[in-house]
N, CA, C and O atoms as a DFTB+ gen file, in Angstrom:
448 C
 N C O
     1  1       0.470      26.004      27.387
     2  2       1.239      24.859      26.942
     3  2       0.252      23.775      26.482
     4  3      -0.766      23.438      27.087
     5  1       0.606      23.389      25.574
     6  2      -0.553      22.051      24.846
     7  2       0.037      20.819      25.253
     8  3       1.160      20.713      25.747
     9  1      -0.880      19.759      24.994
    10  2      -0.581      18.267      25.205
    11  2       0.540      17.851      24.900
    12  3       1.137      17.226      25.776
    13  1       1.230      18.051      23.537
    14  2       2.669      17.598      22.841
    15  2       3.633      18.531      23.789
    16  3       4.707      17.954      23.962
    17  1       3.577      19.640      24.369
    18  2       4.668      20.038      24.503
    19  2       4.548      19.400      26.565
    20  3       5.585      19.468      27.224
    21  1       3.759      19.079      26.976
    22  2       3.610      18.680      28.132
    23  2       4.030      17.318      28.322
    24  3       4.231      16.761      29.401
    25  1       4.167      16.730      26.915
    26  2       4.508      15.388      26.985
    27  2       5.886      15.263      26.698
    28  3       6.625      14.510      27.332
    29  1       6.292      16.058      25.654
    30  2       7.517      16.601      25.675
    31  2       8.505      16.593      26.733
    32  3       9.511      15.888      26.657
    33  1       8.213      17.487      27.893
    34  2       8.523      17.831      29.325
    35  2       8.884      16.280      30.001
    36  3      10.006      15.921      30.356
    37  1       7.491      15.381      30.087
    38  2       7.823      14.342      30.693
    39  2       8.305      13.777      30.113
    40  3       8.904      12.949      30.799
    41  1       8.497      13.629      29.000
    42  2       9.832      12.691      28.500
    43  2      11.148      13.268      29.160
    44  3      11.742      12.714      30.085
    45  1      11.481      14.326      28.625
    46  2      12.884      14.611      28.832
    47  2      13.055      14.780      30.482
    48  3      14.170      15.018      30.945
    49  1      12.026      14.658      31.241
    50  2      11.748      14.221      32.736
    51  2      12.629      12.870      33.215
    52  3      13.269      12.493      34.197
    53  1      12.238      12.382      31.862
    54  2      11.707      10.319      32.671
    55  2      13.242       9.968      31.455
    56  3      13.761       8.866      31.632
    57  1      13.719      10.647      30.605
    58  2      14.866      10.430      30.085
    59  2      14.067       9.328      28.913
    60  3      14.223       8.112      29.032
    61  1      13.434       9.765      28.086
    62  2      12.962       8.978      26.945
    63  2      12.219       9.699      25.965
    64  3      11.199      10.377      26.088
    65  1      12.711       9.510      25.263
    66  2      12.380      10.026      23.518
    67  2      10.285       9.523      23.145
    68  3       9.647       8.546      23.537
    69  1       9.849      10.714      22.270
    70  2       8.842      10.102      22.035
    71  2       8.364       9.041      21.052
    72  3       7.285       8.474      20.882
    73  1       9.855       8.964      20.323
    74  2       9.450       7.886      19.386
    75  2       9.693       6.648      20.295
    76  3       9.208       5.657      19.749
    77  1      10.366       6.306      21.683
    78  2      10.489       5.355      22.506
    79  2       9.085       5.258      22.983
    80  3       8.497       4.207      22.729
    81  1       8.317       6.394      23.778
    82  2       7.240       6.421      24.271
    83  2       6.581       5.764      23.053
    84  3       6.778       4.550      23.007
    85  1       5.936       6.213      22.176
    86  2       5.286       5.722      21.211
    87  2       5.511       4.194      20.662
    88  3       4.569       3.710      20.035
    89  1       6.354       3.623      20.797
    90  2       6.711       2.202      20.910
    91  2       6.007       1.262      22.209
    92  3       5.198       0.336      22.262
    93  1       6.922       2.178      23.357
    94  2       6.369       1.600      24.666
    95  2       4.658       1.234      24.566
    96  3       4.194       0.129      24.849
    97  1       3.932       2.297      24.148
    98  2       2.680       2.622      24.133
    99  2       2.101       1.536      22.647
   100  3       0.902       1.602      22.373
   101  1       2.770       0.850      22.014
   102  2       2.313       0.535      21.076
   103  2       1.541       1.623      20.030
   104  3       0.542       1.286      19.395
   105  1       2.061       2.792      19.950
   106  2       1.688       3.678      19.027
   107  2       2.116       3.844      18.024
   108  3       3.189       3.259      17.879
   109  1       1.703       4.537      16.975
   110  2       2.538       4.275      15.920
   111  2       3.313       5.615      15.845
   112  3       3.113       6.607      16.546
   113  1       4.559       5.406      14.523
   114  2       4.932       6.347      14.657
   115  2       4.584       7.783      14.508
   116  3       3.833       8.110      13.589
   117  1       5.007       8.571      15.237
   118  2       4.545      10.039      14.864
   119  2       3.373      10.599      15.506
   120  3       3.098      11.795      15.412
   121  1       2.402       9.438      16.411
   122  2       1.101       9.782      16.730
   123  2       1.575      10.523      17.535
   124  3       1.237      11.529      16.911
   125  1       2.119      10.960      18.472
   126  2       2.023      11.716      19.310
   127  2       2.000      13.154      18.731
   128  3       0.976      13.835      18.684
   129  1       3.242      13.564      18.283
   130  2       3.583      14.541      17.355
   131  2       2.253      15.168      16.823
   132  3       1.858      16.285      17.157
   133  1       1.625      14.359      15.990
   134  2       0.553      15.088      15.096
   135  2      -0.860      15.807      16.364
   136  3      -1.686      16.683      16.111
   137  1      -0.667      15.014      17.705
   138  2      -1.507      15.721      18.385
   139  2      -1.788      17.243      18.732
   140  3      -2.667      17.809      19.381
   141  1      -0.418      17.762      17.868
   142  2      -0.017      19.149      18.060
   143  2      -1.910      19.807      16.572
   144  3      -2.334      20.888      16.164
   145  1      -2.085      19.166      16.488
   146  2      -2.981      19.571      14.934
   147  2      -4.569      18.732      15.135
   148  3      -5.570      19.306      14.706
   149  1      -4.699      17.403      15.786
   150  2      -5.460      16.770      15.612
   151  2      -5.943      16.247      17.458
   152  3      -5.066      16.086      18.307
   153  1      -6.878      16.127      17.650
   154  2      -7.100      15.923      18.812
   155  2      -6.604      14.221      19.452
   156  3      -6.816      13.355      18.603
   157  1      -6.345      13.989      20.024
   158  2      -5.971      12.497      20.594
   159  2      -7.403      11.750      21.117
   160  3      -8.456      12.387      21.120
   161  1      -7.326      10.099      21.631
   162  2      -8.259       9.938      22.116
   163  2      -8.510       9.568      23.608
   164  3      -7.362       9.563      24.052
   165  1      -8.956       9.399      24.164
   166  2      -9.457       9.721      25.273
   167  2      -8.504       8.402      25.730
   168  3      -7.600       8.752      26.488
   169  1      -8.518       7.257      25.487
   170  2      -8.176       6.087      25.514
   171  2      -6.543       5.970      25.646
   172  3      -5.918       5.227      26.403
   173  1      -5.967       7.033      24.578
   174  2      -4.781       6.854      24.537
   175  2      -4.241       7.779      24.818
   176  3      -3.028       7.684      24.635
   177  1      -4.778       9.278      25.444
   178  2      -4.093       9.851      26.760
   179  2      -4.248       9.141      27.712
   180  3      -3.295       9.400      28.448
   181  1      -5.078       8.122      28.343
   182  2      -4.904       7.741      29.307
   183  2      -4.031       6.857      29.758
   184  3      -3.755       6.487      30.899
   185  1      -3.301       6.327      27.835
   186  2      -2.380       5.398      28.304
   187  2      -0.761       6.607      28.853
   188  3       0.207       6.195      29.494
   189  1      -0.937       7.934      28.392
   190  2       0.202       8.516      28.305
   191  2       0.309       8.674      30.101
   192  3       1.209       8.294      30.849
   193  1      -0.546       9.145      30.310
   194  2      -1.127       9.606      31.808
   195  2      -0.932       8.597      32.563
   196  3      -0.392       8.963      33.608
   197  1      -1.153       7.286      32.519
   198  2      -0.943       5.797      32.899
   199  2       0.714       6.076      33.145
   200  3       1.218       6.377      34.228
   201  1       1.314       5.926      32.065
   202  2       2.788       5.969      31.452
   203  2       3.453       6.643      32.584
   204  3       4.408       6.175      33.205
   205  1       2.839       7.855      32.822
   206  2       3.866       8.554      33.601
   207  2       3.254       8.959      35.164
   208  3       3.587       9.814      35.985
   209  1       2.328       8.039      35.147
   210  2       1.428       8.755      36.808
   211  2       1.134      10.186      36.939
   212  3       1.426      10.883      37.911
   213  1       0.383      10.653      35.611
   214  2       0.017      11.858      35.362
   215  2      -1.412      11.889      35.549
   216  3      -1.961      10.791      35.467
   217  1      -2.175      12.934      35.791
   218  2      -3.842      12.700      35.093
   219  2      -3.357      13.238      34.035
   220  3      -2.254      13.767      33.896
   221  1      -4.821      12.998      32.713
   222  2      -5.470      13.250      31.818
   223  2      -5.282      14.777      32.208
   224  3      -4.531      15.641      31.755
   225  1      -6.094      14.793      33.061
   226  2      -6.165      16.398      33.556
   227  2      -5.038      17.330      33.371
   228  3      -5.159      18.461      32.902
   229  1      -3.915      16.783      33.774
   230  2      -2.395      17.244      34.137
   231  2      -1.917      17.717      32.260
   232  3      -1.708      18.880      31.914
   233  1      -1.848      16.631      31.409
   234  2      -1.907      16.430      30.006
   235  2      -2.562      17.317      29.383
   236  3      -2.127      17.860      28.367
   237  1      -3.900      17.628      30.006
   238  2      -4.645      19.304      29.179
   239  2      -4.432      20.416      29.516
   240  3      -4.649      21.429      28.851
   241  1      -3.996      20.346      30.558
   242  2      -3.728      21.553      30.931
   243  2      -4.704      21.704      32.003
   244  3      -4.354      22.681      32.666
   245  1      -5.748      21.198      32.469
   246  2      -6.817      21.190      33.489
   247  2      -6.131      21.439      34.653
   248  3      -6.253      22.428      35.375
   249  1      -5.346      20.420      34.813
   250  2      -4.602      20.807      36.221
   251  2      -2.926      21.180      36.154
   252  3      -1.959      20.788      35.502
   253  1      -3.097      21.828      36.854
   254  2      -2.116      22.614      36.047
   255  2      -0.390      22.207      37.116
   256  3       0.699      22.463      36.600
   257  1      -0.467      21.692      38.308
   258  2       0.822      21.051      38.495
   259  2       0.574      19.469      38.938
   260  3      -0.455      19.082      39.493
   261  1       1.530      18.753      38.646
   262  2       1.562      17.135      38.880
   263  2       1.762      17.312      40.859
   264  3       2.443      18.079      41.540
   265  1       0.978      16.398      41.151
   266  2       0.985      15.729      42.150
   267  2       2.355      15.355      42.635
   268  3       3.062      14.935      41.718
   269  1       3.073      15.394      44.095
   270  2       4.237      14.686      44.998
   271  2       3.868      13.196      44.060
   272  3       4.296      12.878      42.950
   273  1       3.164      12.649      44.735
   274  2       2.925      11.189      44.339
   275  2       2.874      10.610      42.542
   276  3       3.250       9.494      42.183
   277  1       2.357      11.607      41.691
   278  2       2.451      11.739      40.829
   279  2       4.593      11.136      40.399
   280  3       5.125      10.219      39.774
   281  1       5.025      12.224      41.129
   282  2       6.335      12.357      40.756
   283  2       6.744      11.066      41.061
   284  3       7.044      10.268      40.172
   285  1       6.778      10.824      42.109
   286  2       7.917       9.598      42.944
   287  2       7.248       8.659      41.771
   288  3       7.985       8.533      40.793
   289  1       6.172       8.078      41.703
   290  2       5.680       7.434      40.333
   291  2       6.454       7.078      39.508
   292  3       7.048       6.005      39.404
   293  1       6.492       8.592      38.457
   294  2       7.303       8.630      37.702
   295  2       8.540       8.118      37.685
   296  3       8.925       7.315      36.835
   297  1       9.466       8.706      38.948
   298  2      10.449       8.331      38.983
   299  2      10.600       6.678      39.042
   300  3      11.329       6.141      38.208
   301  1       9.971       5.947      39.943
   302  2       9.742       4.417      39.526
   303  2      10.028       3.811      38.848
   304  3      10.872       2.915      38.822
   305  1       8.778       4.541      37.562
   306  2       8.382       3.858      36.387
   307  2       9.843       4.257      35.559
   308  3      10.115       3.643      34.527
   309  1      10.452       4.968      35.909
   310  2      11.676       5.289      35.041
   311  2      12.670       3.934      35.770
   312  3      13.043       2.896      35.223
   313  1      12.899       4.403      37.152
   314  2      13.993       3.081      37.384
   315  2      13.964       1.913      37.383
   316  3      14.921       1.194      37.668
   317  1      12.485       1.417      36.953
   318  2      11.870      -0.132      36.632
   319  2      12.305       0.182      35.040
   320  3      13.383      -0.370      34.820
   321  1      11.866       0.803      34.016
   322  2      12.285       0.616      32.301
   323  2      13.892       0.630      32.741
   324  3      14.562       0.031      31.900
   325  1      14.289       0.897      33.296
   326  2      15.934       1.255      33.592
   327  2      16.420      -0.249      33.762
   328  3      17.437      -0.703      33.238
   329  1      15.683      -0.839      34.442
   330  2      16.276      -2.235      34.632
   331  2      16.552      -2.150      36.022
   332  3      16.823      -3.202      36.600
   333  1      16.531      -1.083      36.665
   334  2      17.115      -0.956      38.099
   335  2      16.743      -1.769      39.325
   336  3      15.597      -1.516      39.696
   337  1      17.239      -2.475      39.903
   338  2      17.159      -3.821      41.306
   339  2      15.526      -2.639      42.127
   340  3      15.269      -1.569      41.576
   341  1      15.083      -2.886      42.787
   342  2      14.169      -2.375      43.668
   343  2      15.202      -2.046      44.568
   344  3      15.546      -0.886      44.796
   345  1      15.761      -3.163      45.142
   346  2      16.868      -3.141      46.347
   347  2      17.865      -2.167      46.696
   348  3      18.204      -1.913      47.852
   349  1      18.603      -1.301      45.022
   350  2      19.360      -0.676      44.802
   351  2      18.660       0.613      44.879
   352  3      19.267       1.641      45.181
   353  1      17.180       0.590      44.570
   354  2      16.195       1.810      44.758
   355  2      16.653       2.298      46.740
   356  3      17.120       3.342      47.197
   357  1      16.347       1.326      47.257
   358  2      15.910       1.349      48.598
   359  2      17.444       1.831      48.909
   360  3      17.582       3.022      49.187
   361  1      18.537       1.048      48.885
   362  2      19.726       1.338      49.036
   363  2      20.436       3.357      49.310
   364  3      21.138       3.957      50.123
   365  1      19.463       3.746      47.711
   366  2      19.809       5.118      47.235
   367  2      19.319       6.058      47.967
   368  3      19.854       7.152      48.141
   369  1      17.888       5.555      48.613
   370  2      17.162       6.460      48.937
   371  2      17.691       6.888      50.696
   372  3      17.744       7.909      51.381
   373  1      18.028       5.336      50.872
   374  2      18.681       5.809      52.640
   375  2      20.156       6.227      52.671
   376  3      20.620       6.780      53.668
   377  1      20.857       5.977      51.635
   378  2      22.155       7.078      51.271
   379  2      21.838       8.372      51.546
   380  3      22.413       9.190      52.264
   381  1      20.804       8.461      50.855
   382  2      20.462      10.055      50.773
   383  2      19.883      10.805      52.187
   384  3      20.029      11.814      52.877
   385  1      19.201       9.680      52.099
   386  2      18.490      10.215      53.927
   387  2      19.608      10.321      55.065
   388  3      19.419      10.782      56.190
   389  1      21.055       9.702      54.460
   390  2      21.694       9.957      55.493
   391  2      22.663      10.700      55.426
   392  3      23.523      10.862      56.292
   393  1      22.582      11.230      54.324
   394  2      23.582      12.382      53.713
   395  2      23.193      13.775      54.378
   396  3      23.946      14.616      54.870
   397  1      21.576      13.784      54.235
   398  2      21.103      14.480      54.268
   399  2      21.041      14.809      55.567
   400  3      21.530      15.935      55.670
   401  1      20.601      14.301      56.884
   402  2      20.734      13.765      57.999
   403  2      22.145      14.399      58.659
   404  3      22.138      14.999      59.733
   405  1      23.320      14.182      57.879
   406  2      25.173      14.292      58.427
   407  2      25.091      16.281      57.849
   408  3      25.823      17.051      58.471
   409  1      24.243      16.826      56.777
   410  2      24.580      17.773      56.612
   411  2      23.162      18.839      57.535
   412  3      22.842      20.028      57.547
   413  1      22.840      18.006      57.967
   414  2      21.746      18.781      59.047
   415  2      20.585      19.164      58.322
   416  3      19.886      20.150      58.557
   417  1      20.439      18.389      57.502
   418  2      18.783      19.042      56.268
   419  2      17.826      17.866      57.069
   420  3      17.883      16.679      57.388
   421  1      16.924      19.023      57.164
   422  2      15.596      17.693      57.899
   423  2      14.674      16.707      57.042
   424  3      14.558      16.870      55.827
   425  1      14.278      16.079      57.460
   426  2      13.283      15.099      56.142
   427  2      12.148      15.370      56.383
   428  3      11.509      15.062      57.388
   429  1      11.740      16.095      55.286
   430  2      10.101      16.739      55.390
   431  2       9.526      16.077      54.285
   432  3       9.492      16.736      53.246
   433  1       8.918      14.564      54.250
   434  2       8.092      13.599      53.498
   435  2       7.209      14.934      52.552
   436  3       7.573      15.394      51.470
   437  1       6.357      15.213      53.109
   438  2       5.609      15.704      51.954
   439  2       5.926      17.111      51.359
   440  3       5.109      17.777      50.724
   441  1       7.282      17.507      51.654
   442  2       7.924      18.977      50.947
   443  2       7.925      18.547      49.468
   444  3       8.159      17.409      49.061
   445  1       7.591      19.764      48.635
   446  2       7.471      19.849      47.153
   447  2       8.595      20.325      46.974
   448  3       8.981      20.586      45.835
């Protein structure tokens, strides 16, 4: 899998288009896209990698799965562009813990 199609992935991850990313990023249009042909720069994978609490590494293919921490990140950085309260974050997450909790599933913090 190459860089464009890995970035690809985290978009439709994080629920955003790359011509959005490429805005967000102050890129222009299409740069991402053409990385499929032309190499990127070091500078501005790192903003992609930044973007989504990815490494560089993760983006080449070097490493080959994203990090727990990596993820929750992501997810963040998605419900902060979302507009979403922090509060309403915190709210969701102990819903769940207690859903989870009433149907007898245990909470194992660092399960993948």
């Amino acid at each position: 899998m190459d860089i464009v199609e890995r970035i690809r992935q985290l978009c439709a991850r994080n629920d955003i288009s790359i011509a959005a990313l490429e805005r967000q990023l102050n890129f222009g249009n299409g740069t991402i896209g053409r990385w499929s042909t032309a190499s990127p720069t070091v500078e501005r994978l790192g903003k992609v990698a930044d973007y989504f609490g990815v490494s560089v590494d993760y983006l080449t293919g070097r490493e080959q799965q994203e990090t727990l921490d990596n993820l929750y990140l992501s997810c963040l950085r998605r419900a902060q562009s979302q507009g979403i309260d922090p509060r309403d974050l915190e709210l969701a997450v102990n819903t769940i813990l207690q859903l989870r909790k009433q149907d007898g599933i245990k909470h194992e913090p660092n399960q993948k």
